[in-house]
C-alpha positions, 0 to 999 in steps of 0.5 A: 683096855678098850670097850664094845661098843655094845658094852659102851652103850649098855654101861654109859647110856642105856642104864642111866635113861630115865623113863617118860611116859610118853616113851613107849620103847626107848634105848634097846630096840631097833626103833624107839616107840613114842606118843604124841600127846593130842593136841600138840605138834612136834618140834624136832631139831639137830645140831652136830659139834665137830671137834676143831669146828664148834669146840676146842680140842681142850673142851671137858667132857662135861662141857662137851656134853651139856652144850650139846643138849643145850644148843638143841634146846635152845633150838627148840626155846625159840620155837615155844617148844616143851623139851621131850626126848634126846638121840645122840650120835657120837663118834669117838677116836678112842674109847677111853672110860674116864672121858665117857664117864664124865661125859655120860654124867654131864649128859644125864645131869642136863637131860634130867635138869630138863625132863628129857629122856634119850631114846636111842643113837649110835656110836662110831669110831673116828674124830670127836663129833657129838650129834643130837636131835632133840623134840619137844612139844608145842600146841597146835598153832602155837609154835613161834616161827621166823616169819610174823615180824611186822613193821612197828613191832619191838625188837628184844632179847633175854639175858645179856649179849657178849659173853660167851664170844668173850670167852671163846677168845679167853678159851681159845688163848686169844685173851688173857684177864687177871680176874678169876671171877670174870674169867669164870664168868665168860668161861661159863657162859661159852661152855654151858649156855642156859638155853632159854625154855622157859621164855621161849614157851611163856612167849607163844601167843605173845611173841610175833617171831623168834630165834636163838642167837647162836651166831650173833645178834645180826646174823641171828636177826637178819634170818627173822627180817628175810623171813619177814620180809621187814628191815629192822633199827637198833640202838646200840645204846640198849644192848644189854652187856654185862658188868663183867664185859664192860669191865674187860672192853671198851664201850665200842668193842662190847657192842661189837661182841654184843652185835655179832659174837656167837654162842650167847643162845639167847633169844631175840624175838619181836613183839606189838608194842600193845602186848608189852605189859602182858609180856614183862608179866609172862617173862617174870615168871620164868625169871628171864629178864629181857631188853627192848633194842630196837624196832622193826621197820619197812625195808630189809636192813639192819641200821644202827643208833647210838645217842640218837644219831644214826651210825654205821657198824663195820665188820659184823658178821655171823659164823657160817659154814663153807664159807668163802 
């Protein structure tokens, strides 16, 4: 048997808000009410997951769920954002209890990982399609932005690169691996990416630009290098890859997945050379590890090393909608 859509709202979402401060009004009214702290801005952003498009018909709940809070968080990382408040949009073809209790629980369990509050949204009836926007908090003039990469910076990134397009293909059926463990791995990391808060807000005043990479590295980078209006180098050779995926891959096709597979939200940011120390200081206190790859040169294009030879990279390019 079916539910209302009220009765859908009131038994999966409204009674499992948390309550913020800074939330005035919340899930119940016509509109949410909410307080800005003085001081700060507001960092707010959106990102819709259409079924068939950004996840697998084959995508749980669960999955669903926490990769739609967290590829908005990761959004709100690479600006040195502070996470605040959520609205979900979701559009279901079928109310089915069992589904929206799974996807209720993942939902609120990665909101209160977070301290996060959902204010409100909608729910529709057709094709499975999740919407969030996601706000945070940043200092005035402190946010990170695109635009302030400068020829002699350091190029870095967190974590490792590769993985969750690694197992997008293990997902998708287009791969198969004997190992549990590092199919575990590389399922984990396409299905519930860690977005990088953390990092993101201990890099304000240090970074000169940022972005998260959730279309690949040199998509990801291109954006900061046309914003900046600077070309940049990068040694294959320094790209982080995991253990798991050097195991799976040659040395060649872990750089192609490290350079251009999508999904990893991490965060590539550039840095002065002089703010370095500082940096690795602020970093280790969030316990995110990162990687210099590369520098920013004069110019507006991506050239690549390896062993110190300059070389040329084929076929890379990042996920983009309508594309011809």
């Amino acid at each position: 048997m079916g539910i209302t859509e009220f009765a859908l709202i009131e038994k999966y979402f409204y009674q499992r808000a948390s309550k913020r401060k800074d939330v005035i009004l919340g899930i119940g009214d016509d509109c949410a009410l909410l307080s800005c702290p003085e001081g700060q801005q507001l960092a707010m952003t959106m990102d819709t997951l259409v079924e068939g498009v950004h996840f697998l018909p084959s995508t749980s709940a669960e999955d669903l769920a926490w990769k739609a809070i967290a590829v908005n968080l990761s959004d709100l990382a690479a600006m040195g954002a502070e996470p605040a408040w959520l609205t979900l949009g979701l559009t279901l073809p079928e109310t089915n209890k069992k589904w929206l209790k799974a996807f209720s629980d993942s939902f609120f369990d990665c909101a209160a990982y977070y301290g996060l509050q959902l204010i409100g949204g909608d729910t529709t009836s057709g094709p499975l399609t999740v919407t969030i926007q996601a706000t945070g908090f940043v200092p005035n003039e402190a946010a990170l932005k695109r635009s302030g990469a400068k020829p002699g910076d350091v190029i870095c990134v967190t974590g490792t690169l590769g993985d969750a397009g690694f197992g997008l293909q293990l997902a998708s059926g287009e791969r198969e691996i004997k190992s549990k463990k590092r199919s575990a791995h590389f399922l984990n990391r396409y299905n519930q990416p860690g977005p990088r808060v953390a990092a993101g807000i201990a890099l304000r005043n240090l970074a000169t630009s940022a972005i998260d990479i959730s279309d690949g590295l040199v998509g990801d980078l291109n954006h900061i290098l046309k914003a900046s209006g600077v070309g940049a180098i990068i040694a294959v050779d320094d790209l982080p890859i995991s253990e798991p995926l050097y195991a799976e891959c040659t040395q060649q096709q872990a750089i192609q997945f490290a350079l251009s597979a999508g999904d990893d939200y991490e965060l590539c940011f550039t840095a002065a050379e002089d703010d370095l120390e500082r940096l690795d200081k602020a970093l280790k206190t969030t316990g995110c590890v990162y990687t210099p790859i590369g520098r920013i040169i004069g110019g507006n294009k991506i050239h690549y090393t390896q062993n110190g030879e300059t070389i040329k990279m084929n076929n890379l390019s990042a996920y983009e909608h309508f594309k011809q």
